[in-house]
N, C-alpha and C positions, 0 to 999 in steps of 0.2 A: 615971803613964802612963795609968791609967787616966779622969783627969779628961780631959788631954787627948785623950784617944778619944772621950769623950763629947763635947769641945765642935767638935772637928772634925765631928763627925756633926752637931750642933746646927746650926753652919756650911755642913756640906753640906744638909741641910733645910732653910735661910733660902735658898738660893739654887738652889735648887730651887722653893723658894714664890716665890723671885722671878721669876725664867723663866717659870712657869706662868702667874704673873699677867700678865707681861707678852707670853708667846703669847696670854692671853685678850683683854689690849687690843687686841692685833694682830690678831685673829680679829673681835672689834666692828666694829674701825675699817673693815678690809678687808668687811665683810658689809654695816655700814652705806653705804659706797660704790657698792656692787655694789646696794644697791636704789633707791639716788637718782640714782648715776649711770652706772649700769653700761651700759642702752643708749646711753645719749649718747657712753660712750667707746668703744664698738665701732663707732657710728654713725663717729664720728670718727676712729679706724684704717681705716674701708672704705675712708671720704672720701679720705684720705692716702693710702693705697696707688692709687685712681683717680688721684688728682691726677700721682704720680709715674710712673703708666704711660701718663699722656695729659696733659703739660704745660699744652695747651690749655685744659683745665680751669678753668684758675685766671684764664682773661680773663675779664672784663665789659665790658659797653655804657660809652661815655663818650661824654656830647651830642654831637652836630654842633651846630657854630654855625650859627646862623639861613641859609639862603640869602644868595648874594651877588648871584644871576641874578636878576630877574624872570621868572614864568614867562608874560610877556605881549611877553618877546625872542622875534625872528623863530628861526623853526629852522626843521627840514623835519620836520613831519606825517608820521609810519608809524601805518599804521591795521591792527588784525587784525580780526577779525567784528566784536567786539563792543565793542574798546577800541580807544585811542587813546593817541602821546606823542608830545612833537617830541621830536627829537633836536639838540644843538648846530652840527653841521655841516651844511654848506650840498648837497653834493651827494647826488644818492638811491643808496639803498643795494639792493644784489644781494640779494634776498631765499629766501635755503633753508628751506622750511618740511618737517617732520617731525612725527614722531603727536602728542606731547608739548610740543614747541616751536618754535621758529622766529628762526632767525638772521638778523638785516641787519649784512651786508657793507659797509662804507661805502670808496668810492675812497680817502679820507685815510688809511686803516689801521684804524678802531674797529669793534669788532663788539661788539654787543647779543643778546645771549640772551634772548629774553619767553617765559617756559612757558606755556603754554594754563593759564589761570586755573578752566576749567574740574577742569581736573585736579589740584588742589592740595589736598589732604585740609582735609573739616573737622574739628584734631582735637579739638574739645571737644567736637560732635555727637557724633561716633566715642565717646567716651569716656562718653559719656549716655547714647547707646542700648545700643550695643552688650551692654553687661554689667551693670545695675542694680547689681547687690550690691558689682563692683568701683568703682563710679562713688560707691556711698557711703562705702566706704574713703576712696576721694580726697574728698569732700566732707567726711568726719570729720578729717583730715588738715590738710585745709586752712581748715578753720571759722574766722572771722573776717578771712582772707585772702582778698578775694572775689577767683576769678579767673573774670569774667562774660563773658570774650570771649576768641577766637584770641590776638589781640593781647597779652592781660595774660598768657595761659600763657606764649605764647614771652620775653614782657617780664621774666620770674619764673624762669624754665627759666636761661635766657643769663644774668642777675643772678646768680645763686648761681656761688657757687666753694667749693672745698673749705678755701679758706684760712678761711673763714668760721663754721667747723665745730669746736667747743669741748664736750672734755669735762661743760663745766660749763655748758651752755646747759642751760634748761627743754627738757624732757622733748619739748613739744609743737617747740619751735623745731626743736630735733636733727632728729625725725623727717618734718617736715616738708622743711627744709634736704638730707634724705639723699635723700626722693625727689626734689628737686626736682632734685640734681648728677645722680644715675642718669638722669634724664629728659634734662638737657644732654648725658651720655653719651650716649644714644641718639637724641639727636636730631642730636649730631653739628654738624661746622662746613661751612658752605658753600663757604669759602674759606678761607686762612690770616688768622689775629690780624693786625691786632687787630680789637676788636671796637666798633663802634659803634651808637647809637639817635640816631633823630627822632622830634619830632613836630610835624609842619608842616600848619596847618587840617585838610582828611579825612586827608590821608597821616602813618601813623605807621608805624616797623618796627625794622630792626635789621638794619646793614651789617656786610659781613664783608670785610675789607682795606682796607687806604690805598692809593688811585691813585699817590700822590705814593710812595709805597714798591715803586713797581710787580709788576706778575702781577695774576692776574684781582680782581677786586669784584664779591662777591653782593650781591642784597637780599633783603628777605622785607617786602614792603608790606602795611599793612592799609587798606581805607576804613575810610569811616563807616558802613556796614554789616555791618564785621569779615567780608570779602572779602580772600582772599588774594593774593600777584601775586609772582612771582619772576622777577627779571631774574639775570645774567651779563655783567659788562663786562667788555672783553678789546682786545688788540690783535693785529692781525698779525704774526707774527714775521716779523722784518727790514723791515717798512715804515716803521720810526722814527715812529712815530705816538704818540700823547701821549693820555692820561686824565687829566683831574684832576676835582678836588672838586667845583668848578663847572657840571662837564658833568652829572656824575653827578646833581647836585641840579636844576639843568634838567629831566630826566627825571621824576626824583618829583613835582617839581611840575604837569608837563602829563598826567599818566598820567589818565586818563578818559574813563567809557564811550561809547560812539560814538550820536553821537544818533540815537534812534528810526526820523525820518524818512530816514537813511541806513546802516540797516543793512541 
């Protein structure tokens, strides 16, 4: 009786060293993780819980194909102070002007929204002056990802989705990828998905809805001076009036400043 007392205890001892050891492996492994990838996996829970309270999230830009229009087709000329675009249709449009923007009315049913360009934040300026110390956070952040203009932040912002967001990325990818979704949070959709980009000679940006899917279509235009420009395409409700690709790209293509001698 007695031996077997003792090898039961023996036995309870071995497995007791075993447990031990193998809570210590499990305490490594889990300590080891938590320093190589621990903020990558929190980065990637925020992501996910964004992505799931704001579906939108997870669009990105997908090319437009090249123009179909010349933009050297007749249209009719809308002029504001300082710019210029034709528009597809042939008749002039009832023009509502307000602090911020200004609507043409078109007889066919289309209405154009152009925001005063003056008023369009610059935000990489903003983001330079405003707060040095926070502006070199974003510059440490984003070290060897130049983003040297308006254009490239929103080009970078709208790019990222949360589906993109992996425990197991580098350290620098994660936390760059985390602000760059928060930055899409906040900067929000103009219109409903999906989501599209061009870039056609000076005009380059990032539309927001298909015509052919109809409801409204934004844009967010840059030139070649990384000069912002935001239109609104729209129809009248119940004039059975029609939007498509073609109109919309007409627009980008004649959008330019009004010459000197006629402003």
């Amino acid at each position: 009786l007695g031996a077997t007392t003792r090898l039961n205890a023996d036995d309870a001892d071995k497995s007791s060293s075993r447990s031990a050891i193998i809570l210590l492996v499990v305490v490594l492994l889990v300590a080891g993780y938590s320093v190589k990838y621990g903020l990558q996996t929190l980065a990637w829970g925020e992501a996910k819980s964004w992505g799931r309270a704001n579906p939108w999230l997870m669009e990105v830009p997908k090319p437009l194909p090249p123009p179909a229009i010349s933009p050297d087709a007749k249209g009719t000329l809308v002029k504001t102070r300082l710019y210029e675009f034709s528009a597809p249709w042939k008749d002039e449009p009832k023009t509502e002007p307000s602090l911020a923007y200004t609507q043409y009315h078109f007889k066919s049913g289309q209405v154009i929204v152009f925001f005063d360009p003056e008023s369009q934040l610059d935000t990489l300026s903003s983001l330079k002056n405003s707060n040095p110390a926070q502006y070199q956070k974003f510059a440490n952040v984003f070290a060897g990802h130049s983003l040297d203009t308006n254009y490239a932040l929103y080009q970078a912002v709208y790019s990222a989705s949360p589906s993109q967001m992996s425990p197991f990325l580098p350290l620098s990818d994660a936390l760059r990828l985390n602000v760059l979704v928060l930055w899409k949070l906040g900067f929000g959709f103009d219109a409903r998905a999906p989501l599209f980009s061009f870039e056609w000679g000076q005009a380059r940006g990032i539309q927001f809805g298909d015509p052919a899917a109809g409801g409204p279509v934004a844009l967010r235009i840059f030139d070649d001076r990384d000069r912002q420009f935001r239109f609104l395409f729209a129809t009248t409700p119940g004039s059975g009036a029609t939007l498509t690709q073609d109109d919309i790209d007409f627009v980008i293509q004649t959008l330019k400043p009004v010459p000197l001698n006629e402003q």
